[in-house]
Phi, psi and omega in degrees: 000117180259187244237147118348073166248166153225132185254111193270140185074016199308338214256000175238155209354245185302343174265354153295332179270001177273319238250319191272352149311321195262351174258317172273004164251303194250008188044053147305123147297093213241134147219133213273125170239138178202133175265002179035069147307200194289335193249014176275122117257175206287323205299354160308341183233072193236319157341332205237358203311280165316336183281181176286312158308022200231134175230121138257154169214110188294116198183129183272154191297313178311340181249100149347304173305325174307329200243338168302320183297312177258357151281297189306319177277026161213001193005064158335132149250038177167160184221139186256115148265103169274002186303118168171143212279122197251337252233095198271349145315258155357316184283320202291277165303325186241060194285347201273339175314322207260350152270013179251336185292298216284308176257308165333290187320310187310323189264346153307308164316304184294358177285302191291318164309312194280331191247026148254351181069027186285183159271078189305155143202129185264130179288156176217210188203167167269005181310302184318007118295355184076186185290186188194106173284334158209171189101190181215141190268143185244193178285336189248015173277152177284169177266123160232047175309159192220039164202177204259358163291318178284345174281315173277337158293335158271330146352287186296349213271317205264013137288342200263307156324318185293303157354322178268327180316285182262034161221345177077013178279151187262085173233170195193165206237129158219149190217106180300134144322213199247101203306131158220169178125207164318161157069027189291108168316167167226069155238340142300148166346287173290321171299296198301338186271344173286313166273021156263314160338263209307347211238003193082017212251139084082119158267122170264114174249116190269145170073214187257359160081003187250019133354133181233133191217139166254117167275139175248114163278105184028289233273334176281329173309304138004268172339301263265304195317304187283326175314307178312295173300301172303354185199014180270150134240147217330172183031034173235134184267149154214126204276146153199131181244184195245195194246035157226179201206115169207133183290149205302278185347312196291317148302277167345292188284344203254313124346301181301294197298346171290306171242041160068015198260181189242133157328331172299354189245005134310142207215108181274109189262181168291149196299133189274150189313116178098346232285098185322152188255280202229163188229127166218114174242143171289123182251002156014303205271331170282310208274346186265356150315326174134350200255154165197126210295154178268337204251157179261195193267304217286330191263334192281328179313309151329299175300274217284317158332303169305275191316002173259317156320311193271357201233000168348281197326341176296295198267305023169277191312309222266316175286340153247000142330183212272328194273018172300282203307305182292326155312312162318301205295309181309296231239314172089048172200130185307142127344169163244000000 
């Protein structure tokens, strides 16, 4: 018999891909709250949209009713939040969306966990520790974020504390490296340089390109997160990183060479304000949990190429959108 959940923000990246792992792999209850925003959509969940273990209900984590509403239709024993504002771009220019998300929403949830007796796990990031020039960031490194996305996503992490401190509520923390794979807006990194790869269009690469990120593929974050809920204990955080490490240029050509694009069409632009130089996590705690990631970089890279190849009907809709507008404003250049 698998578990009750309700997953705030399931429509979006990495939380579609827990909410379609836990209803089609493991027969999980999954109900979806999402207000679907540019990058939440339904078609993300168009695998699991029929089956009978399955709920979306359109709705922000930030309106009480909203999440009162969707406890009461799914009688939930936990609530997983991935709801959140991701885009440190985005955070620069708009910071109040990801303080109405990040901290308000959280603590609705955490309202609606206490007085329903629920199981909490807040999704996080490793942004929230800042750059790290050499090492590995553990669970006891201090929080320094330096953009106001990872500063309201560490807001939220150490409200989820406080929350276990002075009420005894049973949440926990997981914090990811940095996720790729299907269904990814592309306005992150790896999407964006595939279907601009694939479209002849411009690679913007910020800065000198040595940025260093530990990549995690979707579906092992995924895992790391039920392993957490299912075998973390409460008011205890846990990383899970992925089992590479590589600077953005290195991924940029390792891209170009996938998808037949030419080195000519990388383009080193200006830097983003702030910009972490590298993310490193120690995954120890999670891994003594039972978990260790599966896809290495170079085949989930591979994978996740195809599936932007294969998949137009995904992005199509999306590359003649609102993010048409936004990208021009980011780049200062037009799409093809």
């Amino acid at each position: 018999m698998g578990m009750k959940l309700l997953v705030c923000g399931g429509a979006g990246f990495i939380g579609s891909t827990y909410a379609r792992q836990r209803v089609l792999e493991h027969g999980d209850e999954v109900t979806v709250l999402d207000k679907l925003t540019y990058a939440g959509r339904e078609e993300n969940l168009r695998e699991v949209a029929e089956h009978p273990s399955f709920r979306f209900m359109r709705g922000a984590i930030e309106d009480p009713a909203a999440v009162s509403a969707a406890i009461a239709g799914g009688s939930p024993e936990a609530i997983v939040n991935f709801a959140a504002e991701t885009h440190v771009d985005r955070s620069i220019s708009e910071p109040d969306a990801f303080v109405a998300t990040h901290a308000l929403g959280t603590y609705v949830l955490l309202e609606a966990a206490r007085e329903h007796g629920l199981r909490y796990l807040q999704v996080s990031t490793d942004e929230v520790y800042g750059s790290i020039e050499q090492g590995t960031f553990t669970e006891d490194s201090p929080l320094r974020p330096s953009s106001p996305y990872s500063a309201t996503k560490a807001g939220a992490d150490l409200l989820v504390q406080a929350y276990v401190h002075t009420y005894g509520l049973p949440a926990l923390i997981c914090r990811g490296s940095n996720n790729y794979g299907p269904y990814q807006y592309p306005e992150k990194l790896i999407p964006l340089m595939i279907l601009n790869a694939l479209h002849g269009d411009s690679l913007p690469v910020y800065g000198d390109g040595m940025q260093v990120r530990n990549w995690i593929h979707c579906s092992d974050f995924a895992r790391a997160i039920a392993h957490v809920l299912e075998r973390g204990v409460p008011g205890e955080v846990y990383n899970a990183g992925g089992p590479d490490e590589q600077p953005n240029i290195e991924v940029v050509r390792r891209i170009v060479a996938l998808t037949g694009a030419s080195d000519a069409q990388i383009e080193h632009v200006t830097d983003r304000p702030g910009h972490d130089r590298r993310y490193s996590l120690s995954s120890q705690k999670v891994r003594a949990l039972g978990w260790s990631p599966q896809v290495r970089f170079d085949d989930g890279l591979e994978r996740t190429v195809a599936w932007y190849r294969e998949n137009s009907w995904w992005w199509e809709p999306i590359r003649s959108g609102e993010y048409r507008a936004y990208y021009e404003r980011q780049y200062g250049r037009a799409l093809s």
